[in-house]
PDB file of N, CA, C and O in Angstrom:
ATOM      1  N   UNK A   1      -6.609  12.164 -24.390  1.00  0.00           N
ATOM      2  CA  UNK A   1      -7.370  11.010 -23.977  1.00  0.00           C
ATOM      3  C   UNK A   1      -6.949  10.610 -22.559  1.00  0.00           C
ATOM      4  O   UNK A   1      -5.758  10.471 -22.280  1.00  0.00           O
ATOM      5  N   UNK A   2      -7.745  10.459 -21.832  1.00  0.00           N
ATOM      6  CA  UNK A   2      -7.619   9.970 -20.250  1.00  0.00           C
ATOM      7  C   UNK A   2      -7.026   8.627 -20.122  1.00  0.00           C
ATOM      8  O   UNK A   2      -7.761   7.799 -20.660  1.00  0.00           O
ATOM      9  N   UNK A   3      -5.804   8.028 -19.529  1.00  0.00           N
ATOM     10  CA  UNK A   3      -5.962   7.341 -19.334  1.00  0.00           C
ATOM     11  C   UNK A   3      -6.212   6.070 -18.350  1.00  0.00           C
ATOM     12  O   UNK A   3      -5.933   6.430 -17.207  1.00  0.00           O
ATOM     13  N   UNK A   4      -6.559   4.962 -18.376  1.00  0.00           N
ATOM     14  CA  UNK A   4      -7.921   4.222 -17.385  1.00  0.00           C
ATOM     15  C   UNK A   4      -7.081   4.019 -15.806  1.00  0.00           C
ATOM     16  O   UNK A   4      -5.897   3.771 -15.573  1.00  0.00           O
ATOM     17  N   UNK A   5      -7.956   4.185 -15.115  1.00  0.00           N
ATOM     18  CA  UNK A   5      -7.271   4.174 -14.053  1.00  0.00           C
ATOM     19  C   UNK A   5      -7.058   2.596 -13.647  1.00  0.00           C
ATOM     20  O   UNK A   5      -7.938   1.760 -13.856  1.00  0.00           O
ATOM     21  N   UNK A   6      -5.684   2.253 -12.991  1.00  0.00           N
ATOM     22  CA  UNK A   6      -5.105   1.568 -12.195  1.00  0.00           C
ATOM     23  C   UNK A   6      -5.112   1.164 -10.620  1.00  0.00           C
ATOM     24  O   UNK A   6      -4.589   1.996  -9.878  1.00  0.00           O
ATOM     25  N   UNK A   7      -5.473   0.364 -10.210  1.00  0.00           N
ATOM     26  CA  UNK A   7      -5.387   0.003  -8.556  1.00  0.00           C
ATOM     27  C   UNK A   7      -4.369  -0.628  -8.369  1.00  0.00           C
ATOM     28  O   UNK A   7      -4.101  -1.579  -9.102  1.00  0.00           O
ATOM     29  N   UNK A   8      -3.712  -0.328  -7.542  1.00  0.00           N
ATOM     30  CA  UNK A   8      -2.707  -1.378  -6.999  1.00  0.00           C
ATOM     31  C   UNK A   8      -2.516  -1.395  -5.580  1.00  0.00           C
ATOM     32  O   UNK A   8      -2.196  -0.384  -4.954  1.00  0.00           O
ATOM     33  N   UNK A   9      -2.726  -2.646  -4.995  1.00  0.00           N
ATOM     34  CA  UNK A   9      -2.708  -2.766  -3.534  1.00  0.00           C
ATOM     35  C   UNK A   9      -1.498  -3.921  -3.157  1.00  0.00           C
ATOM     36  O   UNK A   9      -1.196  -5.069  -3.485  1.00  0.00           O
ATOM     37  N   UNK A  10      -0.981  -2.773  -2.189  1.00  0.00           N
ATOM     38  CA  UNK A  10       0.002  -3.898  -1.475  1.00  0.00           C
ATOM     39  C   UNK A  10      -0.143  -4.382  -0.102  1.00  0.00           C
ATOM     40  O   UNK A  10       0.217  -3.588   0.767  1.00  0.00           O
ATOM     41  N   UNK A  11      -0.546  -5.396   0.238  1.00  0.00           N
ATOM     42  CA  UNK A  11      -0.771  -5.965   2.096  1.00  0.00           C
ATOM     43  C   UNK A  11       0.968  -6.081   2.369  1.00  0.00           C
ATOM     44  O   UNK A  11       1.903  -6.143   1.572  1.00  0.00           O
ATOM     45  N   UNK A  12       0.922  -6.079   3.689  1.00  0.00           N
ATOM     46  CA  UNK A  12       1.818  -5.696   4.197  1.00  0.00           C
ATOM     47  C   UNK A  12       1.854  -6.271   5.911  1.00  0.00           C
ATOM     48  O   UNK A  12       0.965  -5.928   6.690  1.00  0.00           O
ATOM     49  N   UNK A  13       2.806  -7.020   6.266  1.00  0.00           N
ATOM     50  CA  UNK A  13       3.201  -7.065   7.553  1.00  0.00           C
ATOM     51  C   UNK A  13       4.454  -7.277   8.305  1.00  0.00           C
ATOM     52  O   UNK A  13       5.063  -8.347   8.332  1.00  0.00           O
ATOM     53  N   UNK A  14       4.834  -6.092   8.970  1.00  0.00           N
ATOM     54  CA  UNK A  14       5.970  -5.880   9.674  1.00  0.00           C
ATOM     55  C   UNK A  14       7.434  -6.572   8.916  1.00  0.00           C
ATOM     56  O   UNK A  14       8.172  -7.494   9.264  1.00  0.00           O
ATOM     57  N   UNK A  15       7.441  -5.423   7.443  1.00  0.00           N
ATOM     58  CA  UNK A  15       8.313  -5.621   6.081  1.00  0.00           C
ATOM     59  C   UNK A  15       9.037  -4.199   6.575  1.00  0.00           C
ATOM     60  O   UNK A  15       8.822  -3.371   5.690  1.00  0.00           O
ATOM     61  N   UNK A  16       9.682  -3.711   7.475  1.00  0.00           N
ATOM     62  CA  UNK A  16      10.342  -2.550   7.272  1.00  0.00           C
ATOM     63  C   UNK A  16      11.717  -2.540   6.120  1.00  0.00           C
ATOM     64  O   UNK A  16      12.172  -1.563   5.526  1.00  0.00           O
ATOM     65  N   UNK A  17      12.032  -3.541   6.075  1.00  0.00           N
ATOM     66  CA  UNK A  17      13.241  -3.969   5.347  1.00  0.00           C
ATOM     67  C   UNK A  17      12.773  -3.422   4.017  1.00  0.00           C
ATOM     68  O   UNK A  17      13.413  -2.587   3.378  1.00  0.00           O
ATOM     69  N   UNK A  18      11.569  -3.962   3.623  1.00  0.00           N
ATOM     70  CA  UNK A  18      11.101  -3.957   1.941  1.00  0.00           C
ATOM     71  C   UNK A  18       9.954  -3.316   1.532  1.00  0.00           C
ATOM     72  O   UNK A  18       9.559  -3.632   0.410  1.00  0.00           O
ATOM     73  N   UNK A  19       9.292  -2.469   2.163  1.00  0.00           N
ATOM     74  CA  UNK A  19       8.330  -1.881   2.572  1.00  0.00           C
ATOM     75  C   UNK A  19       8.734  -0.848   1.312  1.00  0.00           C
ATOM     76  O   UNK A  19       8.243  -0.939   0.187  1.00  0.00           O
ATOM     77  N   UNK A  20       9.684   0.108   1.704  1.00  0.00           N
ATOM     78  CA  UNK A  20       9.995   1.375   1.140  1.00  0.00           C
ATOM     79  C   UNK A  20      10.504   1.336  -0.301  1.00  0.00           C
ATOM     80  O   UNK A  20      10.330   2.428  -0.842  1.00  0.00           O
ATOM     81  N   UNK A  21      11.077   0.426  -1.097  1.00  0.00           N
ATOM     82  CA  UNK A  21      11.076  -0.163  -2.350  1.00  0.00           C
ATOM     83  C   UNK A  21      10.211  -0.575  -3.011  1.00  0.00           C
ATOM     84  O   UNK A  21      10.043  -0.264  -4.190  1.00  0.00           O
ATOM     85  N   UNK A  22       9.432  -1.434  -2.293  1.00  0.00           N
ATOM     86  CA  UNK A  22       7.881  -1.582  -3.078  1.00  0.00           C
ATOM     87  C   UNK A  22       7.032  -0.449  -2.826  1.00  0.00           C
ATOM     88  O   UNK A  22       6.006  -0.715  -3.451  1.00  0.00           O
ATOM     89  N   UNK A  23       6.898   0.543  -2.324  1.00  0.00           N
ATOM     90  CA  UNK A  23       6.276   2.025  -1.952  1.00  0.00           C
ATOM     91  C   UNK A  23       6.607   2.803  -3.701  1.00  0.00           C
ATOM     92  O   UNK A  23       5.825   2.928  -4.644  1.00  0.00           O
ATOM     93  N   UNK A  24       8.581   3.342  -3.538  1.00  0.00           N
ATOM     94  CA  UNK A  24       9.035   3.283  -4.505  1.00  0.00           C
ATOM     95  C   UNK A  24       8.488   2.868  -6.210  1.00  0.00           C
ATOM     96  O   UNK A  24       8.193   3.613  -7.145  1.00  0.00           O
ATOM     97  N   UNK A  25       8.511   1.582  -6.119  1.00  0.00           N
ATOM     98  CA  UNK A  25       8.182   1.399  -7.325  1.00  0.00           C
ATOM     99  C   UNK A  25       7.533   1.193  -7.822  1.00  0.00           C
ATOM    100  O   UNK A  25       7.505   0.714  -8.955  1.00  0.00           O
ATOM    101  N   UNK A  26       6.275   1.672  -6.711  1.00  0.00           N
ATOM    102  CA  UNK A  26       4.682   1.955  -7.381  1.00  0.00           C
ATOM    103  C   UNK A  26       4.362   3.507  -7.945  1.00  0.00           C
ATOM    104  O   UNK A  26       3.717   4.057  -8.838  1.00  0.00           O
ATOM    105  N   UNK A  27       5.276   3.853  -6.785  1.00  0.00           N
ATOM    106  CA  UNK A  27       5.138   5.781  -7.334  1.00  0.00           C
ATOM    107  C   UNK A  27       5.843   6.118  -7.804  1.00  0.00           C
ATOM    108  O   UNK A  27       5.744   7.344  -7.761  1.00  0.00           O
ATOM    109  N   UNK A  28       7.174   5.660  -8.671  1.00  0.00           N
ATOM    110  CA  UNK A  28       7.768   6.320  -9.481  1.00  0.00           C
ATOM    111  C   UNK A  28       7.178   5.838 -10.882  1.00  0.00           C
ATOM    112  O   UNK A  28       7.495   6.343 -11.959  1.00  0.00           O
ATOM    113  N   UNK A  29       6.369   4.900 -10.732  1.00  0.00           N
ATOM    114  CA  UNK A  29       5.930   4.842 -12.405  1.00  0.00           C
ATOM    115  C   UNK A  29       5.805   6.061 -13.396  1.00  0.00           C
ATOM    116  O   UNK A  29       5.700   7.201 -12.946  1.00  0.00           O
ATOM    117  N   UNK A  30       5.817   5.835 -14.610  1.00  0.00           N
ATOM    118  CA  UNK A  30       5.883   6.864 -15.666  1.00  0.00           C
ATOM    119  C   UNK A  30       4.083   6.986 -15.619  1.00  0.00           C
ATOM    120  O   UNK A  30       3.551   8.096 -15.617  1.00  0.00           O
ATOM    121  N   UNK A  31       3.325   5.793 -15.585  1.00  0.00           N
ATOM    122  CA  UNK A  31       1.919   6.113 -16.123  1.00  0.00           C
ATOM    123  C   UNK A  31       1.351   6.973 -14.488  1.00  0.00           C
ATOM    124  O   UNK A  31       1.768   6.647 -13.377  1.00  0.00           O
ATOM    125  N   UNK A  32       0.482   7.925 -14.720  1.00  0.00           N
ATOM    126  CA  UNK A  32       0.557   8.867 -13.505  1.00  0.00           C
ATOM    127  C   UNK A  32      -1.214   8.215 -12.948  1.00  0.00           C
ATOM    128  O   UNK A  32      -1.537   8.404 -11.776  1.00  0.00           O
ATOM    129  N   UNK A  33      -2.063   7.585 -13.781  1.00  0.00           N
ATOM    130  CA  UNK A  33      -3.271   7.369 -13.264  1.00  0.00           C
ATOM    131  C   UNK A  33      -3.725   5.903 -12.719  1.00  0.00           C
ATOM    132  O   UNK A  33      -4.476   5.039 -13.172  1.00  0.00           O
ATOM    133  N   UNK A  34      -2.535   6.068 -10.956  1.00  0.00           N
ATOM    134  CA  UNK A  34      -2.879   4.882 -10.210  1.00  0.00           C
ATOM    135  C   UNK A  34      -3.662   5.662  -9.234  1.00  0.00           C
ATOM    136  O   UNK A  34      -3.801   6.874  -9.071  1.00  0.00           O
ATOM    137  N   UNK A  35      -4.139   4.614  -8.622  1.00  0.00           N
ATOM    138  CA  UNK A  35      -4.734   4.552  -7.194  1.00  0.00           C
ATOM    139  C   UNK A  35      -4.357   3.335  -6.324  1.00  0.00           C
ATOM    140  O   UNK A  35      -4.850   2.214  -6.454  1.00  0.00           O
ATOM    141  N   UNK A  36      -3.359   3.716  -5.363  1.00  0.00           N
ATOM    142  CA  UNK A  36      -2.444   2.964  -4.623  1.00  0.00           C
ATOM    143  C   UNK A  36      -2.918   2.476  -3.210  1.00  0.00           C
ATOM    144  O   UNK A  36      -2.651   3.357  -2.392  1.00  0.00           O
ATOM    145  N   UNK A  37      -3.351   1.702  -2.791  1.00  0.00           N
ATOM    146  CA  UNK A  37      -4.026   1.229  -1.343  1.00  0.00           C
ATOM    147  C   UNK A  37      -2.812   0.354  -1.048  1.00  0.00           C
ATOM    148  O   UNK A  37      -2.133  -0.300  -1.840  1.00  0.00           O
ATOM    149  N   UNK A  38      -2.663   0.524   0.599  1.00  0.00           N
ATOM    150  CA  UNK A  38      -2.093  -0.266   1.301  1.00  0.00           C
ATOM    151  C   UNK A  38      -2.754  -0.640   2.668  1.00  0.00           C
ATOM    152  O   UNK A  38      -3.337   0.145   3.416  1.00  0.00           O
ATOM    153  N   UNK A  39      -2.545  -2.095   2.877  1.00  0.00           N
ATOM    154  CA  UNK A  39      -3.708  -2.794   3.731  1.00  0.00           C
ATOM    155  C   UNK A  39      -1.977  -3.621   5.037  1.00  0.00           C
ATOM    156  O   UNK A  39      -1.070  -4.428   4.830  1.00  0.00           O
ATOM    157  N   UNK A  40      -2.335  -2.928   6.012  1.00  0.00           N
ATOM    158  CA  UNK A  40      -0.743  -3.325   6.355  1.00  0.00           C
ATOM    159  C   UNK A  40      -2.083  -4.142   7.873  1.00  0.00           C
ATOM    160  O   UNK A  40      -3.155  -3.723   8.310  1.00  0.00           O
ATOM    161  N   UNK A  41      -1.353  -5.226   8.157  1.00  0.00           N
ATOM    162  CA  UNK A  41      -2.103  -6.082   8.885  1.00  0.00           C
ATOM    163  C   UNK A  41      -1.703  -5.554  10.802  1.00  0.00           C
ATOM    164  O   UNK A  41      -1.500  -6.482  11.585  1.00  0.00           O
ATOM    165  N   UNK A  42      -1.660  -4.594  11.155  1.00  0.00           N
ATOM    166  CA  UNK A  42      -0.815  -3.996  12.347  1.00  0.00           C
ATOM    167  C   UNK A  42       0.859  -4.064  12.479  1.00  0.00           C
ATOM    168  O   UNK A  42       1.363  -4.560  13.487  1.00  0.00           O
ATOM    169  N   UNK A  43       1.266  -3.800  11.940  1.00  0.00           N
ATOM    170  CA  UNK A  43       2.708  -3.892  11.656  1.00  0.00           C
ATOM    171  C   UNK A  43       3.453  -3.715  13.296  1.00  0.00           C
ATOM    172  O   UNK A  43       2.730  -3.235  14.169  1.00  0.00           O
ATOM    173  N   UNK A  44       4.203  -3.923  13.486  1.00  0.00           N
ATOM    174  CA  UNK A  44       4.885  -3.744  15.390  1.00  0.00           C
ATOM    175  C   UNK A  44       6.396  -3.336  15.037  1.00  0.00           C
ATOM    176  O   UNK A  44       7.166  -2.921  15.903  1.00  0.00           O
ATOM    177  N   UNK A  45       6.793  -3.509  13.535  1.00  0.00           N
ATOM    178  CA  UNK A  45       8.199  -3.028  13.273  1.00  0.00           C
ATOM    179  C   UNK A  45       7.559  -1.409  13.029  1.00  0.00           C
ATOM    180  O   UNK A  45       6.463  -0.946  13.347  1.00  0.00           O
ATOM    181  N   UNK A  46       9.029  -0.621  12.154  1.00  0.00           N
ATOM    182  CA  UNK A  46       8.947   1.044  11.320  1.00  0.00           C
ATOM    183  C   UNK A  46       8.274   0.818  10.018  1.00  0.00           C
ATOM    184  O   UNK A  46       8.675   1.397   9.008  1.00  0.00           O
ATOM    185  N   UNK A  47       7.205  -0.049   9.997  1.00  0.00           N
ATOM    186  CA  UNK A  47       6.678  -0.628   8.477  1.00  0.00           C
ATOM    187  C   UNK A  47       5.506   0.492   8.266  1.00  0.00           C
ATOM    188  O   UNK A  47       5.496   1.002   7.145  1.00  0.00           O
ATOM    189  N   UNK A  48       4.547   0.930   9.165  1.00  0.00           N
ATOM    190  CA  UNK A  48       3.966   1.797   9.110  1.00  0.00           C
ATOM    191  C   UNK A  48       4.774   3.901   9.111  1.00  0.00           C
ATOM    192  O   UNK A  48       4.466   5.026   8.716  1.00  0.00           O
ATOM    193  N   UNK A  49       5.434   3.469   9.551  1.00  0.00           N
ATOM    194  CA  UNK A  49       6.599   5.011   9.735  1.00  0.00           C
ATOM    195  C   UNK A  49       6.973   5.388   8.312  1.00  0.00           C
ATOM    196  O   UNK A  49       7.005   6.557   7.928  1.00  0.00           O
ATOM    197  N   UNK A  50       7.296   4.176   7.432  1.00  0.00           N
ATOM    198  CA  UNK A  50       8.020   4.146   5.952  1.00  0.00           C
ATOM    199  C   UNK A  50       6.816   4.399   5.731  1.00  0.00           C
ATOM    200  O   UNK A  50       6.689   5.430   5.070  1.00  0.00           O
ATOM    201  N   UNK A  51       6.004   3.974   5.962  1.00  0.00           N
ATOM    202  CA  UNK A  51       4.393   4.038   4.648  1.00  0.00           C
ATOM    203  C   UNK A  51       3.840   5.692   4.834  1.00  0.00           C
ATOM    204  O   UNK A  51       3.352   6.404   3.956  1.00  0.00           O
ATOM    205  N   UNK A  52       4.112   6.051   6.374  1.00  0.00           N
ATOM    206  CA  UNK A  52       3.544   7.695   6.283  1.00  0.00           C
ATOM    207  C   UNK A  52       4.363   8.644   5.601  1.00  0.00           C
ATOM    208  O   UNK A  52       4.099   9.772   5.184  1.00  0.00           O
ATOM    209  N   UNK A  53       5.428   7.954   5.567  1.00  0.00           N
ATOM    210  CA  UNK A  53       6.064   9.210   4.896  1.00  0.00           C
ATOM    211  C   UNK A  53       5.629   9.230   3.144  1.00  0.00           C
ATOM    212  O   UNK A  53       6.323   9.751   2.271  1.00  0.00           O
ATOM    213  N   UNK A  54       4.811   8.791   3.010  1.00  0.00           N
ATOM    214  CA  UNK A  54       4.553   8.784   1.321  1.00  0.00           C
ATOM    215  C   UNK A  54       3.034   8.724   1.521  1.00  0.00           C
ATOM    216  O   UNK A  54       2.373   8.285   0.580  1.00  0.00           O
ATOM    217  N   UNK A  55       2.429   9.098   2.596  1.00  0.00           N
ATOM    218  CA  UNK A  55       1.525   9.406   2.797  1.00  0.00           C
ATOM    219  C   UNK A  55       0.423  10.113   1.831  1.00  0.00           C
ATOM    220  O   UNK A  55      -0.684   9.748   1.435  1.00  0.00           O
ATOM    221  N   UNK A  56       1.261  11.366   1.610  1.00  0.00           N
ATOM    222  CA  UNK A  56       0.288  12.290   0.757  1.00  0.00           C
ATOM    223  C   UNK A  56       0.108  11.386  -0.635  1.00  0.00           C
ATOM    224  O   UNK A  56      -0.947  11.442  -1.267  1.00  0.00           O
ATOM    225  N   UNK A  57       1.186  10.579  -1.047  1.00  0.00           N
ATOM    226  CA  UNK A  57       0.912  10.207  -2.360  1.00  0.00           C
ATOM    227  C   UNK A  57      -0.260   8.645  -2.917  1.00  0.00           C
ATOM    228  O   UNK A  57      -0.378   8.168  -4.046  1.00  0.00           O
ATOM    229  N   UNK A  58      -0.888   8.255  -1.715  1.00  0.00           N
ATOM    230  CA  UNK A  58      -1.617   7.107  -1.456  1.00  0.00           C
ATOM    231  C   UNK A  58      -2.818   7.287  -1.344  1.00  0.00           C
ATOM    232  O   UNK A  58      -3.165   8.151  -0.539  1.00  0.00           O
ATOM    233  N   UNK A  59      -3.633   6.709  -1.934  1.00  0.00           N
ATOM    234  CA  UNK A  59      -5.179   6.636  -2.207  1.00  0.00           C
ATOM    235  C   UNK A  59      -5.558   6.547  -0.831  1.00  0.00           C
ATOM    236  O   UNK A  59      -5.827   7.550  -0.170  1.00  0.00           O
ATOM    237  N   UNK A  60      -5.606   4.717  -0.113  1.00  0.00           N
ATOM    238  CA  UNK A  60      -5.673   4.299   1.176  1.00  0.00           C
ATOM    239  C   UNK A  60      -4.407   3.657   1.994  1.00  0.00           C
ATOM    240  O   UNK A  60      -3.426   3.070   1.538  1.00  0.00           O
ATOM    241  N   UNK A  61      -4.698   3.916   3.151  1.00  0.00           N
ATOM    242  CA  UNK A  61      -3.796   3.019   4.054  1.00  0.00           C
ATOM    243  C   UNK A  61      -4.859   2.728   5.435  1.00  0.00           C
ATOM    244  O   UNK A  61      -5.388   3.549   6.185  1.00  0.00           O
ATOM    245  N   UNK A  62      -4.936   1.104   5.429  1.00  0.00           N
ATOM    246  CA  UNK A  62      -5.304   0.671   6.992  1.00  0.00           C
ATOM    247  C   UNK A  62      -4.237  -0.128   7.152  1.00  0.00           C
ATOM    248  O   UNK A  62      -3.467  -0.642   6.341  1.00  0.00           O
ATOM    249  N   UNK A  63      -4.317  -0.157   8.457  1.00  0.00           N
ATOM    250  CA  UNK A  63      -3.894  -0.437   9.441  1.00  0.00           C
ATOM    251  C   UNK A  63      -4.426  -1.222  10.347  1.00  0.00           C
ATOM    252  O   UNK A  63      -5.110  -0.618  11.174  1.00  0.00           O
ATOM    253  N   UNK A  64      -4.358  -2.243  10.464  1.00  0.00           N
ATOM    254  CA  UNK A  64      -5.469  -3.493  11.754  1.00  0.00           C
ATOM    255  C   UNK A  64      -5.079  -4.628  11.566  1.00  0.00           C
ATOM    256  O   UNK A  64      -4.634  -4.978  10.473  1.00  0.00           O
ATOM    257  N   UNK A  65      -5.182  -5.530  12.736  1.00  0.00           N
ATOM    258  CA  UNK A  65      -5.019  -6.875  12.404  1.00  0.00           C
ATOM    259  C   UNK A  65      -5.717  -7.212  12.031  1.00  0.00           C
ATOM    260  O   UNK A  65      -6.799  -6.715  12.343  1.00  0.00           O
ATOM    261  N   UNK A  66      -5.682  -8.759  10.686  1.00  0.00           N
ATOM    262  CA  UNK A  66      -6.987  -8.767  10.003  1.00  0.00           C
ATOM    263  C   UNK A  66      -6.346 -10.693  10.328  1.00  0.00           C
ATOM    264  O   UNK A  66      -5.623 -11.056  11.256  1.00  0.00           O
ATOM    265  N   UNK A  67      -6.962 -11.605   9.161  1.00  0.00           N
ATOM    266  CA  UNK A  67      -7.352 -12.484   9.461  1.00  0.00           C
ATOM    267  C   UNK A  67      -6.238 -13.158   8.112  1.00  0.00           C
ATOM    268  O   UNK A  67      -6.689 -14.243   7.745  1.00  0.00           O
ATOM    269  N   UNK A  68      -5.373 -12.894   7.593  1.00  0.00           N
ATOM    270  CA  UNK A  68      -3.784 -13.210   6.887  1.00  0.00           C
ATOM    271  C   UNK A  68      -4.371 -12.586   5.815  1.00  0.00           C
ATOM    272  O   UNK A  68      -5.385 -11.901   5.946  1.00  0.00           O
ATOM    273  N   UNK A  69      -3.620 -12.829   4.388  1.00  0.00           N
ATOM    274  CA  UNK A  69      -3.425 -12.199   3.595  1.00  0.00           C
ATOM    275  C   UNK A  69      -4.016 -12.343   2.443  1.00  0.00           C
ATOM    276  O   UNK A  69      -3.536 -11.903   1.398  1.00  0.00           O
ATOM    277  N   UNK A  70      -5.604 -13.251   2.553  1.00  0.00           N
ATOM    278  CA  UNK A  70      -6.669 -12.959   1.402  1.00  0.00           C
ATOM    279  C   UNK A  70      -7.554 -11.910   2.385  1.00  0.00           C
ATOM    280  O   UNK A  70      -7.981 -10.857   1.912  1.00  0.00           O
ATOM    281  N   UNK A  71      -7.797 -12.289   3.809  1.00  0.00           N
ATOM    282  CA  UNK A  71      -8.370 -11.167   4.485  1.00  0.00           C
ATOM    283  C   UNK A  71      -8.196  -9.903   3.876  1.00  0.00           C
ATOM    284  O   UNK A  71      -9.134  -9.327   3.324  1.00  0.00           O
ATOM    285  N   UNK A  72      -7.043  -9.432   3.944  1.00  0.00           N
ATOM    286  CA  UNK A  72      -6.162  -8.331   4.130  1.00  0.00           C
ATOM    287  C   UNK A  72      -6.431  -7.850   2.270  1.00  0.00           C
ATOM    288  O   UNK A  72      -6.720  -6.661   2.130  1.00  0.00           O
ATOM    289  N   UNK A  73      -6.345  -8.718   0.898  1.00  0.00           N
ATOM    290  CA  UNK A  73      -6.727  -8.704   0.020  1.00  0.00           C
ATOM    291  C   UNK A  73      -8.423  -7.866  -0.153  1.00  0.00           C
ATOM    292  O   UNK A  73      -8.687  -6.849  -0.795  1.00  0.00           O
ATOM    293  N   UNK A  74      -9.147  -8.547   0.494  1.00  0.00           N
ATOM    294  CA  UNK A  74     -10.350  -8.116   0.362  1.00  0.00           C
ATOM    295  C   UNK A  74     -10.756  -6.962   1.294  1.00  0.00           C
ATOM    296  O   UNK A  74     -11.933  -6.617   1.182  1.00  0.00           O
ATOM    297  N   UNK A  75     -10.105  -6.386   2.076  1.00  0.00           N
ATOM    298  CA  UNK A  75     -10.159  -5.280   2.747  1.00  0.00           C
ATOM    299  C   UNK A  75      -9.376  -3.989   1.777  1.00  0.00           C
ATOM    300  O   UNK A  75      -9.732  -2.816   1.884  1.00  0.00           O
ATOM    301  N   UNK A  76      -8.761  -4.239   1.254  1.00  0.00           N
ATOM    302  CA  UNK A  76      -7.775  -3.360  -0.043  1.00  0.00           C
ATOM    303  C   UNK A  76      -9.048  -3.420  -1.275  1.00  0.00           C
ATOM    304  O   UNK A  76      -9.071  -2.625  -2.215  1.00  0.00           O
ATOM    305  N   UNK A  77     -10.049  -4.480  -1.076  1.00  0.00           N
ATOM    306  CA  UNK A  77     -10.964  -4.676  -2.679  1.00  0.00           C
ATOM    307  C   UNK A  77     -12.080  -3.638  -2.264  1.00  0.00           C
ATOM    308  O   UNK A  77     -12.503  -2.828  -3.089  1.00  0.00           O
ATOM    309  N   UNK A  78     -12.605  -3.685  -0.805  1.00  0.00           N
ATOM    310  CA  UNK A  78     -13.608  -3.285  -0.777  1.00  0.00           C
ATOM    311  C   UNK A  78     -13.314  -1.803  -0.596  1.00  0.00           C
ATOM    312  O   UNK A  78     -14.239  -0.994  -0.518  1.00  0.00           O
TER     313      UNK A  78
END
């Protein structure tokens, strides 16, 4: 039996500190059928550097300044 797929989106701005832990402990889950978006608002720290390196394992990633963090919500929805 398939089971239902999962979204999980994390916004993100210039978190290099905490970035790579919450990356972490979306992809080490046991259940394997997520779809992981990250909506990082132009980051100016290594917040985007941490996020490529897990690159291959991520649905989406933008990147842009947006308008705070329901903006940034509904850019991860759509």
């Amino acid at each position: 039996m398939k089971q239902p797929l999962i979204t999980i989106i994390t916004v993100v701005l210039n978190d290099e500190r905490n970035i790579e832990k919450t990356l972490l402990s979306v992809l080490e889950q046991n259940y394997k059928n997520i779809q992981y978006i990250i909506i990082d608002g132009g980051s100016k720290d290594g917040t985007k550097d941490l996020i490529n390196k897990y690159i291959n394992r991520i649905a989406d990633f933008k990147s842009e300044k947006d308008n705070g963090i329901y903006d940034a919500f509904n850019k991860g929805l759509e």
